[in-house]
C-alpha positions in Angstrom: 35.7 -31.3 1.7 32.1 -32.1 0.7 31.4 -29.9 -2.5 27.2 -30.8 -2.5 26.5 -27.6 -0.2 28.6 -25.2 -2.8 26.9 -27.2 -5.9 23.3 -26.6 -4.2 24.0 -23.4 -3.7 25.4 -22.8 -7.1 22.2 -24.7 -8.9 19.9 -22.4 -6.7 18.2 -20.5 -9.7 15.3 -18.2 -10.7 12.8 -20.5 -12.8 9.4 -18.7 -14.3 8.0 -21.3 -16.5 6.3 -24.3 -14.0 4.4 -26.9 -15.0 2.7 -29.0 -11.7 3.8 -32.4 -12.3 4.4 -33.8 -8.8 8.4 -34.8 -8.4 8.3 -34.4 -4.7 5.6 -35.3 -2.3 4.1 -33.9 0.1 6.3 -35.5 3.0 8.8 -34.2 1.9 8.2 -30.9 1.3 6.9 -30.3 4.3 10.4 -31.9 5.7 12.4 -29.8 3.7 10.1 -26.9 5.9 11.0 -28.1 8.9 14.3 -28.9 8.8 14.5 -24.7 7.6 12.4 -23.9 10.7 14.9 -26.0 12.9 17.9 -25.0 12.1 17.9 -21.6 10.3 19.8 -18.7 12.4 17.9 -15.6 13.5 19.4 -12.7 15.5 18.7 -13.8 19.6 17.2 -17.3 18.4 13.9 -15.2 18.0 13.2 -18.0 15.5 9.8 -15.1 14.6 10.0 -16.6 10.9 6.4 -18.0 9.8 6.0 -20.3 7.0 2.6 -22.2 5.5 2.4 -24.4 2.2 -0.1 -24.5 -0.2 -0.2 -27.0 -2.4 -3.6 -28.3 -5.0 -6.5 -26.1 -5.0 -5.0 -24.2 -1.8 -2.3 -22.9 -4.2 -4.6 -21.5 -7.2 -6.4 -19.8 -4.5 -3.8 -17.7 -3.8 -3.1 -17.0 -7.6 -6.7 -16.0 -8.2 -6.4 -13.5 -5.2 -3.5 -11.8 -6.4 -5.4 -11.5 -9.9 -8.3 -10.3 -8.1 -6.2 -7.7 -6.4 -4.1 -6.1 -9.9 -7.5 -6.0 -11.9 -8.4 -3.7 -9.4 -5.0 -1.9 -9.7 -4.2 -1.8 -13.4 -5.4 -0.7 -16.9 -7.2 -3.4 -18.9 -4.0 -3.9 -21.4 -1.4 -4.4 -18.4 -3.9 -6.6 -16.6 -3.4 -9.5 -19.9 0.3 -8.9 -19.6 -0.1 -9.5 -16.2 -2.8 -12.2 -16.0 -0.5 -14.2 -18.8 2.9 -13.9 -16.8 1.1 -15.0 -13.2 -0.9 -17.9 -14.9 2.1 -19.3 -17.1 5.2 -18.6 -14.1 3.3 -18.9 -10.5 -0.6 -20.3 -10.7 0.8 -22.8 -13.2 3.2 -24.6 -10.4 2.7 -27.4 -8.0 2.3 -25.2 -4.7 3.7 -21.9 -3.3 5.0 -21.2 0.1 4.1 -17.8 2.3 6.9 -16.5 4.5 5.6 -14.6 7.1 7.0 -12.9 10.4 5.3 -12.7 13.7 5.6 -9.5 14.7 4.9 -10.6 18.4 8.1 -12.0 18.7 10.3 -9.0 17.4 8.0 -6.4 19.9 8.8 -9.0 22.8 12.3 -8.7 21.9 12.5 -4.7 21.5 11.0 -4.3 25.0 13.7 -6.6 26.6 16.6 -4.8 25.1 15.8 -1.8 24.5 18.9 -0.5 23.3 18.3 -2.7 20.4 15.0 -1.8 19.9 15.1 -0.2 16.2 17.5 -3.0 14.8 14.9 -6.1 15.8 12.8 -5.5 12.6 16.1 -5.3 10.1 16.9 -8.6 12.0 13.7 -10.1 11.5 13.8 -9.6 7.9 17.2 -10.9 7.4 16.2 -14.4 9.4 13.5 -14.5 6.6 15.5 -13.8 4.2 17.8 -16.6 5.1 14.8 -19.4 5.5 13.6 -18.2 1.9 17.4 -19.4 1.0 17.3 -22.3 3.0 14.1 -23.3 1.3 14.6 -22.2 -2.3 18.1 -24.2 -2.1 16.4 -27.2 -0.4 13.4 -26.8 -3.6 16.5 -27.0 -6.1 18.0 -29.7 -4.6 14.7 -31.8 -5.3 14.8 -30.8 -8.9 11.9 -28.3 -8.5 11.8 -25.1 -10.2 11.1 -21.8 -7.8 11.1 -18.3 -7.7 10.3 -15.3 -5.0 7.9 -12.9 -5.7 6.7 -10.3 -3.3 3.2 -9.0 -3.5 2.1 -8.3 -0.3 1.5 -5.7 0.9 -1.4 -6.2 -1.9 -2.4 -9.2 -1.2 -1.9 -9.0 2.8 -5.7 -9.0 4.4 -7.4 -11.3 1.6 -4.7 -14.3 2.4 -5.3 -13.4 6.0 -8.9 -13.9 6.1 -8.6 -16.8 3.6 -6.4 -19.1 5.4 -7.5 -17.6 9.0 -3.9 -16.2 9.5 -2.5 -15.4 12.6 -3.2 -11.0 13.6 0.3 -10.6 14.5 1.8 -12.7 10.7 2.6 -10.2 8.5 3.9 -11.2 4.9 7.2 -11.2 4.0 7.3 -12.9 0.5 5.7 -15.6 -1.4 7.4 -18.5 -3.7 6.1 -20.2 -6.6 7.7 -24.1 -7.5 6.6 -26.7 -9.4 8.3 -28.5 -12.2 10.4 -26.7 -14.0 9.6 -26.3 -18.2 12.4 -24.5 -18.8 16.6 -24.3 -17.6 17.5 -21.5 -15.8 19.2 -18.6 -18.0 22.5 -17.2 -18.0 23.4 -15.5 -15.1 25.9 -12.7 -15.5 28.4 -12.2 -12.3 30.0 -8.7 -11.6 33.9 -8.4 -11.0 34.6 -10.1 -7.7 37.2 -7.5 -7.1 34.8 -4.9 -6.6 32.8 -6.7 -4.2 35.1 -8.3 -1.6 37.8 -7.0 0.3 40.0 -8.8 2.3 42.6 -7.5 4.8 45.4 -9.6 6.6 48.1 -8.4 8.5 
């Protein structure tokens, strides 16, 4: 058996510090994007997940938004905390992708099967949550350090309006990558035991 799917998933990390050195071009990462969009599940093949990359000046944009949006939300002293973590661990990167839903898709699907109905948003959030893997495992593999971070709803209508985003995209999560500066820490695994059961007669 081919162990490279197990090693990917194995290497796929949380890295803060990025520097933007380019070690994957834009081809690519926008192949690694479609490839996720192609052939990552979703409950019904409702394929509602969104995804838009923004790389160069497109990318600090975003940063500067979400700066924009905690000085308005925090004291003066959190704001440098704050301001240093985002400029050092996110702005500093090569670009960041936005994960959105279309929330079009999941109300088309709740009014054709109704008895479903309340479960089509928990789906649509777990077929994001699986393209965020897809993508964040795909970043790895390319020797790119990436993490998730999730400020929306904060940051919602001014990435809307700046990048003229669909009504019915609402944001799911937004990832950070770039080179990494640092190697990932040590990650500390519970007792296997208490997490999986198994039952065979």
């Amino acid at each position: 058996m081919n162990n490279s799917f197990w090693e990917a998933v194995a290497k796929r990390r949380t890295i803060y510090a990025l520097g933007n050195e380019q070690l994957v071009n834009e081809k690519r990462l926008e192949e690694i994007l479609k490839d996720t969009l192609l052939h990552t599940p979703s409950a019904f093949n409702s394929q509602s997940t969104r995804v838009v990359l923004l790389l160069g000046t497109e990318h600090t944009k975003l940063w500067n938004i979400v700066l924009a949006k905690l000085k308005e939300r925090v004291s003066d002293k959190q704001f440098e905390q704050t301001e240093k973590k985002i400029n050092t661990c996110f702005a500093a990167g090569y670009g960041t992708v936005l994960f959105f839903e279309d929330c079009s898709v999941v109300e088309g699907l709740q009014k054709s099967f109704p008895s479903y109905s309340e479960m089509f948003p928990i789906w649509s959030q777990h077929a994001n949550a699986m393209h965020q893997f897809v993508v964040w495992t795909g970043l790895e593999n390319e020797g790119l350090g990436v993490s998730l971070q999730h400020y929306n709803p904060l940051i919602d209508e001014a990435v809307a309006k700046e990048w003229k985003i669909p009504q019915n995209w609402q944001l799911v999560a937004q990832m950070p990558f770039g080179s990494p500066l640092v190697d990932a820490e040590p990650k500390e695994f519970k007792a296997l035991e208490e997490r999986l059961l198994v039952f065979n007669n």
